[in-house]
C-alpha atoms as a printed R data frame, in Angstrom:
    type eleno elety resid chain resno       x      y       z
1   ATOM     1    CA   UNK     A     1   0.000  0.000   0.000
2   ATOM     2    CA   UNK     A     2   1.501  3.438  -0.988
3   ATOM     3    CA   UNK     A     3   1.331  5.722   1.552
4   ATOM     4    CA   UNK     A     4   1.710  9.522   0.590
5   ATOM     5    CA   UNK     A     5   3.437 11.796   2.721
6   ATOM     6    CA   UNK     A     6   2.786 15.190   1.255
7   ATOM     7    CA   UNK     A     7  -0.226 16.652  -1.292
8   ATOM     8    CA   UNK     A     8  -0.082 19.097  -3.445
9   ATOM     9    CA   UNK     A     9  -3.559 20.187  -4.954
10  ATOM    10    CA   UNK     A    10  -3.231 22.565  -7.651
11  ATOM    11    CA   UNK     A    11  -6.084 24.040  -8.805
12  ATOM    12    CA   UNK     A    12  -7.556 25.940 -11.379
13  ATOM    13    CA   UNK     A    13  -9.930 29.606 -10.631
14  ATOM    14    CA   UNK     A    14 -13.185 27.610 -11.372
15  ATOM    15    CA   UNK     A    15 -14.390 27.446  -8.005
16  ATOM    16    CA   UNK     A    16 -15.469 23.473  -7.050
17  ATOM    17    CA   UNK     A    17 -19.272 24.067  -7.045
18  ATOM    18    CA   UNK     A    18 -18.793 25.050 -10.710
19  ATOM    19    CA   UNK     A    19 -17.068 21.600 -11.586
20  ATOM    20    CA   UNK     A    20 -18.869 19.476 -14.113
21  ATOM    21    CA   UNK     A    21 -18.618 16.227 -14.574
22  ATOM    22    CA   UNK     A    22 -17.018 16.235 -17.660
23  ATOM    23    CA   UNK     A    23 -14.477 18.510 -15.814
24  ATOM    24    CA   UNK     A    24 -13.713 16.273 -12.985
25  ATOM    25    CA   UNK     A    25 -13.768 13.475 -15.358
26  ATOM    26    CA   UNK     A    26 -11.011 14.969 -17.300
27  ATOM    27    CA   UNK     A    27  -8.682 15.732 -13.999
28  ATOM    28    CA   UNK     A    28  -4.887 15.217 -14.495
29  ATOM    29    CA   UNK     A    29  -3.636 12.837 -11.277
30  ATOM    30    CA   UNK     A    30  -0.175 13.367 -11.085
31  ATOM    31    CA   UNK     A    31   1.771 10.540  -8.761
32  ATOM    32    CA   UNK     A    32   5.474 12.328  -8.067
33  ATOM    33    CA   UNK     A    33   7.770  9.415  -6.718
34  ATOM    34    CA   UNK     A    34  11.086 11.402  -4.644
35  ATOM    35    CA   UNK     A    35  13.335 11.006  -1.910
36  ATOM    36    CA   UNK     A    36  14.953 13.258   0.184
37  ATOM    37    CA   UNK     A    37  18.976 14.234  -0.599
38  ATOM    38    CA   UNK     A    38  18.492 13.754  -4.204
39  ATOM    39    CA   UNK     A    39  19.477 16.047  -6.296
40  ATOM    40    CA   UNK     A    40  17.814 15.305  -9.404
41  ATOM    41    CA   UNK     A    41  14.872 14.813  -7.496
42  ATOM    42    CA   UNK     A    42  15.232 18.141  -6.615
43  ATOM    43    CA   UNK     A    43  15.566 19.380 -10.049
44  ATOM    44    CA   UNK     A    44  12.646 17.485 -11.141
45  ATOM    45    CA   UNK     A    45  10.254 18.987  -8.296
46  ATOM    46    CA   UNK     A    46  11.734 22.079  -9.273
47  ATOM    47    CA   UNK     A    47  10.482 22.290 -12.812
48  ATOM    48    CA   UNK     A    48   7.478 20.250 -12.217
49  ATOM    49    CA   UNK     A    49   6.209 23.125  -9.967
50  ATOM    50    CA   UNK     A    50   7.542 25.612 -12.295
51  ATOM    51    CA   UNK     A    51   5.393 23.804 -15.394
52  ATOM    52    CA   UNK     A    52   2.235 23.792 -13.419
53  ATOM    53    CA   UNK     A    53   2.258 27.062 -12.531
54  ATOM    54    CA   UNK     A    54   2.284 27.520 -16.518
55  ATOM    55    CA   UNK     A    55  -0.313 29.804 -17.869
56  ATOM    56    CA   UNK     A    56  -1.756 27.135 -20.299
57  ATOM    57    CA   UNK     A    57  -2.604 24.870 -17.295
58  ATOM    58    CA   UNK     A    58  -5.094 27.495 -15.931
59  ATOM    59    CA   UNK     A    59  -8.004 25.716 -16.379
60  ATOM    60    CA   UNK     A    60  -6.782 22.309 -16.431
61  ATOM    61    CA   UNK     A    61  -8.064 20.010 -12.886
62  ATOM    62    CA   UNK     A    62  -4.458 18.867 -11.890
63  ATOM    63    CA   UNK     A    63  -3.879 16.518  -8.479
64  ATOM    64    CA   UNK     A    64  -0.108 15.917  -7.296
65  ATOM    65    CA   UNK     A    65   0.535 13.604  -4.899
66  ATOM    66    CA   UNK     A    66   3.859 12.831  -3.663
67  ATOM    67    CA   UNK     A    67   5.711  9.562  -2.241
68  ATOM    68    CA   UNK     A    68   8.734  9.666  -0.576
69  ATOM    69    CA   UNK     A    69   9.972  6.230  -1.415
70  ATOM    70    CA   UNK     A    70  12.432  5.985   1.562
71  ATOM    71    CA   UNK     A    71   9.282  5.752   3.999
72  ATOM    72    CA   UNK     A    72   8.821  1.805   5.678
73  ATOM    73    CA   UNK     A    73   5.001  2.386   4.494
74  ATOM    74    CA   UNK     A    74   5.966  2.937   0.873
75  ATOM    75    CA   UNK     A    75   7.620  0.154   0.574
76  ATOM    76    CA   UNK     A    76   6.264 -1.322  -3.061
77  ATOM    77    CA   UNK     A    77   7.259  2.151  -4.574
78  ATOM    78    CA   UNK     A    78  11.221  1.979  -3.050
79  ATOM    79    CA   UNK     A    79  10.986 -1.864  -4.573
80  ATOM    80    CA   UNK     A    80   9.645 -0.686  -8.144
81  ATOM    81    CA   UNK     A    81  11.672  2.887  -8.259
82  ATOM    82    CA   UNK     A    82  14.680  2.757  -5.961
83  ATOM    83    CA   UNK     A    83  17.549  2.975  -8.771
84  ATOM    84    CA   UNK     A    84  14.240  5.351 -11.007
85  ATOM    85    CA   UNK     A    85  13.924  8.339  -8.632
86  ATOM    86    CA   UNK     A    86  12.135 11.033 -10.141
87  ATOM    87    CA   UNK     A    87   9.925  9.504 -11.397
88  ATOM    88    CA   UNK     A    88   6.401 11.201 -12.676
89  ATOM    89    CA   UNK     A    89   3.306  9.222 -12.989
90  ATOM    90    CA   UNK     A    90   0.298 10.597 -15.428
91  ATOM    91    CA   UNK     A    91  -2.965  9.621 -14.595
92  ATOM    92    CA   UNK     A    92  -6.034 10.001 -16.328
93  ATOM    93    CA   UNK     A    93  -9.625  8.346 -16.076
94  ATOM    94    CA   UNK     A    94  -9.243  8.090 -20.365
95  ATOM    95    CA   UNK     A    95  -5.996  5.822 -20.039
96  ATOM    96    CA   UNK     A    96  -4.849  2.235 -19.136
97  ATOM    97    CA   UNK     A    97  -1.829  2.964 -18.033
98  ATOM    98    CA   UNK     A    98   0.184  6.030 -16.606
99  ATOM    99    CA   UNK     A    99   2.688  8.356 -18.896
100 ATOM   100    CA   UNK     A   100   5.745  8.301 -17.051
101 ATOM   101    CA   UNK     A   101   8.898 10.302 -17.251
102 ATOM   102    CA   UNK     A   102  11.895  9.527 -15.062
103 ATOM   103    CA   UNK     A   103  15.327 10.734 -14.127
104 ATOM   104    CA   UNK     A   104  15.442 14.084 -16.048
105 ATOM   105    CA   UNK     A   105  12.485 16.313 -16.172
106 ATOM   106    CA   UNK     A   106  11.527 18.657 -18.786
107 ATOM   107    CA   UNK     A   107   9.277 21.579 -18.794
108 ATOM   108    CA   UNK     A   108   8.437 21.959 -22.512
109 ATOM   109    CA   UNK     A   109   7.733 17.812 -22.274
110 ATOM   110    CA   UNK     A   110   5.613 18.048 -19.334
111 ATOM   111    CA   UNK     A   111   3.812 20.984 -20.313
112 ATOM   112    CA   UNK     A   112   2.850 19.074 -23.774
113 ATOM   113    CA   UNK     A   113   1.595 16.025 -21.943
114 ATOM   114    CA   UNK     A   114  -0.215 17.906 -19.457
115 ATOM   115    CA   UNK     A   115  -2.056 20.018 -21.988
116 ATOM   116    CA   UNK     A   116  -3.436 16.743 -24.295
């Protein structure tokens, strides 16, 4: 069982009562898989923040979550990612399987799969 030990929510200006379902429906979950004294972990968070803060996310429904892999409760993830960290996980109702990017991060590539 993956425990997470920090959310992020961003959202967009659309207040919730105002969410369709079509809206919810199409929410981004975003699973970001870190540990502490990383540095391109680090990096990654860094322009992971940076791209959602990007103007043509503002009125996309996007849920971070992040595991810290080193915690005893997240075991599976430090078995599946140890030798992987960062590593990005995107979710969407519409897909099988998550997109995932790992190691190196990059804006213009997360931007363009955020915005499909």
């Amino acid at each position: 069982m993956l425990h997470a030990t920090m959310r992020h929510t961003f959202s967009t200006s659309i207040p919730k009562r105002f969410f369709s379902y079509t809206t919810i429906n199409s929410q981004i979950q975003l699973t970001f898989f870190t540990k502490d004294n990383c540095m391109l972990c680090s990096n990654a968070k860094f322009i992971l923040y940076n791209a959602l803060k990007s103007s043509k996310l503002k009125n996309t429904p996007v849920k971070l979550t992040t595991i810290d892999i080193m915690d005893p409760e997240n075991q599976e993830a430090f078995d599946k990612y140890c030798y992987d960290v960062p590593v990005l996980h995107v979710d969407r109702p519409t897909q099988d399987k998550p997109v995932k990017f790992m190691h190196y991060f990059y804006a213009d590539k997360l931007l363009e799969e955020f915005t499909k």
